[in-house]
C-alpha positions as CSV (number, residue, x, y, z in Angstrom):
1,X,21.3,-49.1,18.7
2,X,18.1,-49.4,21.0
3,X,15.1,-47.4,21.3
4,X,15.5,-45.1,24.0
5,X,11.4,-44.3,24.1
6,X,11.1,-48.1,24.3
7,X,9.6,-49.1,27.8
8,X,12.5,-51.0,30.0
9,X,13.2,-54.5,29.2
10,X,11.0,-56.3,32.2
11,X,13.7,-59.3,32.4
12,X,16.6,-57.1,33.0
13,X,17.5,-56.3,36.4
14,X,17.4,-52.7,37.6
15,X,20.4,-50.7,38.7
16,X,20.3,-49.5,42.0
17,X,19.4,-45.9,42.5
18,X,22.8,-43.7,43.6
19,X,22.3,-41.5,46.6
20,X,24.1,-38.1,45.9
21,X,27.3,-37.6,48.3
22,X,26.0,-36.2,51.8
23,X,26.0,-32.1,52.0
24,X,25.4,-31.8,48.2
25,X,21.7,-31.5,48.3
26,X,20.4,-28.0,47.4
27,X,18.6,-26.8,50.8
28,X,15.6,-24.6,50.2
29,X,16.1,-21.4,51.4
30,X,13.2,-20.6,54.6
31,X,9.6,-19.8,53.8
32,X,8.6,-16.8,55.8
33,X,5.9,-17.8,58.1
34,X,2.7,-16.3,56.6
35,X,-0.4,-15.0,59.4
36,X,-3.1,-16.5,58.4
37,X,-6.0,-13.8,57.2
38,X,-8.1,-11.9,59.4
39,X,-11.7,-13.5,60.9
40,X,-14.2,-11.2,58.5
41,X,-17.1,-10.3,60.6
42,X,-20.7,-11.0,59.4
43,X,-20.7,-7.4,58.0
44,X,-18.0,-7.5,55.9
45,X,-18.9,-10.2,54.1
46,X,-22.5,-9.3,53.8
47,X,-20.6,-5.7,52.4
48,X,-18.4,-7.9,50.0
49,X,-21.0,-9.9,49.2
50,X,-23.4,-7.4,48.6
51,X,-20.8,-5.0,46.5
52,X,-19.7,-7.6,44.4
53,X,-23.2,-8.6,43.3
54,X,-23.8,-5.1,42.5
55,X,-20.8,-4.9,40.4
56,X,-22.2,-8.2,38.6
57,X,-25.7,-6.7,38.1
58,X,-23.6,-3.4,36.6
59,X,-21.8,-5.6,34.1
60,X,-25.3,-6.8,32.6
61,X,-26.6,-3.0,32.6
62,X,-23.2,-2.1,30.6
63,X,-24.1,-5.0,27.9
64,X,-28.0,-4.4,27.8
65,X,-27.0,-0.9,27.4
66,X,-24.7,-1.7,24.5
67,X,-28.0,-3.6,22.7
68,X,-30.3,-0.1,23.0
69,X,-31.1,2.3,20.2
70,X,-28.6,4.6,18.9
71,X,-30.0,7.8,21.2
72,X,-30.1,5.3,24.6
73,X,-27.0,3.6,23.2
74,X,-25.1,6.8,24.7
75,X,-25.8,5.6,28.4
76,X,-23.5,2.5,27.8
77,X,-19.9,4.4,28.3
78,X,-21.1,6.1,31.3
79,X,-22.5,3.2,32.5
80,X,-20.0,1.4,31.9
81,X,-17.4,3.6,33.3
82,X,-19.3,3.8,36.9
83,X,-19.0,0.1,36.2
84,X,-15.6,0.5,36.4
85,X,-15.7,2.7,39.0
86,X,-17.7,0.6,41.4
87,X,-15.2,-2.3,40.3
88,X,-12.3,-1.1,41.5
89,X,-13.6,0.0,44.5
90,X,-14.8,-3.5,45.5
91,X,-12.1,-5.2,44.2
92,X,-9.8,-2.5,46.5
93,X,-11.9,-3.6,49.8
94,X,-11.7,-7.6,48.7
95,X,-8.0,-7.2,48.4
96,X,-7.8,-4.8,52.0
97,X,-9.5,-7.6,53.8
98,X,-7.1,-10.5,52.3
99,X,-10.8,-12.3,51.1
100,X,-10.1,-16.2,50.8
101,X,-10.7,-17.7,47.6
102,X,-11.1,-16.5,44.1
103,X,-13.0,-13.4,44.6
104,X,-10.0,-11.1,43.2
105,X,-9.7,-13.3,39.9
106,X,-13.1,-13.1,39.2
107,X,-13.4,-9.3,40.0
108,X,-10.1,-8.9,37.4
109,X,-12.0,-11.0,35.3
110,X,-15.0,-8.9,35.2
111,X,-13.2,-5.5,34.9
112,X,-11.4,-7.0,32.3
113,X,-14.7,-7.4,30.2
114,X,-16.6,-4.1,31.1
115,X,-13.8,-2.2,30.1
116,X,-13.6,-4.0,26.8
117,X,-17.2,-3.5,26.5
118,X,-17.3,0.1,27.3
119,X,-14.3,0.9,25.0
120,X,-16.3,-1.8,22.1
121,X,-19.2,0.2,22.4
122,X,-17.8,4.0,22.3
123,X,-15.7,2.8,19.8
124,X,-18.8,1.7,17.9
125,X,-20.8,4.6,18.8
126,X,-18.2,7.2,17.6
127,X,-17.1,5.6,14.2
128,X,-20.4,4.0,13.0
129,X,-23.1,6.5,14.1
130,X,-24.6,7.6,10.6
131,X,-24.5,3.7,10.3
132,X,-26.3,3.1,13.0
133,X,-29.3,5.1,13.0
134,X,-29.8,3.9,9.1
135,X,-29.8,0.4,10.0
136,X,-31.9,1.0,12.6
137,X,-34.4,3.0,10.5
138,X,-34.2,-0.1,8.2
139,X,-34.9,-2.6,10.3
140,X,-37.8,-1.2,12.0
141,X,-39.6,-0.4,8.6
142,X,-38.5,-4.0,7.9
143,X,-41.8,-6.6,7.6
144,X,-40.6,-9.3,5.9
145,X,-37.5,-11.7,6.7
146,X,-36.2,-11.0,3.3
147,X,-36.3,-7.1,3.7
148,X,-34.5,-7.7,7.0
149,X,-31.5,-9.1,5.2
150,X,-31.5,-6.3,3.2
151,X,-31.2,-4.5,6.1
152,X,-28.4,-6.3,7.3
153,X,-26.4,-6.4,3.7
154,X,-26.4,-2.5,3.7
155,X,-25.2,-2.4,7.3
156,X,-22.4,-4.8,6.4
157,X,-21.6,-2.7,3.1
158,X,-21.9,0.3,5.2
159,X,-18.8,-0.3,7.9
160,X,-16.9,-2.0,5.4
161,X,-17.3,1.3,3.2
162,X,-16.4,3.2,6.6
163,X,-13.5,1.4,7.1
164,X,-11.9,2.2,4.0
């Protein structure tokens, strides 16, 4: 028995190729002619343009939000939702003008992300308050690198007590 995953023996001459009986090729069935997308004036795209590095610049201001004390750590969810917001609505106007490219993937891309910040942090925010504001108290009272450890073993011990 030969090796059928063995290369083809070089000193052996090739069949030649069949041609399949005339008619019995599978014909494609017609592509429908597709208009090519509308010329964008100078203002839309400075208004796509613009929006969409808005929306970008909202993104940060959802994370950065995310990062502040436990009081200001409230502005991340409604920040994040108007992030949303704001997202949608570009991404709505990017999709109306048939926009070349991969604007729309990366606008999915980014919605995708801010909402799974804004649900990570008000999910944080509303389980692990009490949690929170002691680890925060800890830390600031914190001089030394060993005392912020400590810190950060308690918070650990802390969720995982929440958890259960």
């Amino acid at each position: 028995m030969t090796n059928p995953y063995a290369p083809p023996d070089p000193t052996k001459p090739r069949p030649p190729r069949q041609q399949p009986p005339q008619g019995q090729w599978q014909k494609r069935p017609p592509q429908r002619a597709q208009e090519p997308p509308p010329e964008l004036t100078p203002e839309q795209v400075r208004s796509v343009t613009g929006s969409t590095m808005l929306f970008g610049l909202m993104m940060m201001a959802t994370l950065l939000a995310g990062n502040l004390p436990v009081p200001w750590q409230l502005l991340a969810p409604l920040v994040g939702v108007g992030t949303l917001v704001f997202g949608v609505r570009t991404l709505g106007r990017v999709r109306k003008l048939r926009w070349p490219g991969m604007l729309s993937p990366m606008l999915i891309g980014g919605l995708m992300l801010t909402c799974l910040t804004t649900v990570g942090t008000t999910t944080q925010l509303t389980i692990y308050w009490d949690e929170q504001v002691a680890y925060q108290e800890c830390r600031e009272r914190a001089v030394t690198i060993t005392a912020q450890e400590r810190c950060d073993q308690e918070w650990d011990e802390a969720r995982n007590l929440a958890r259960s």
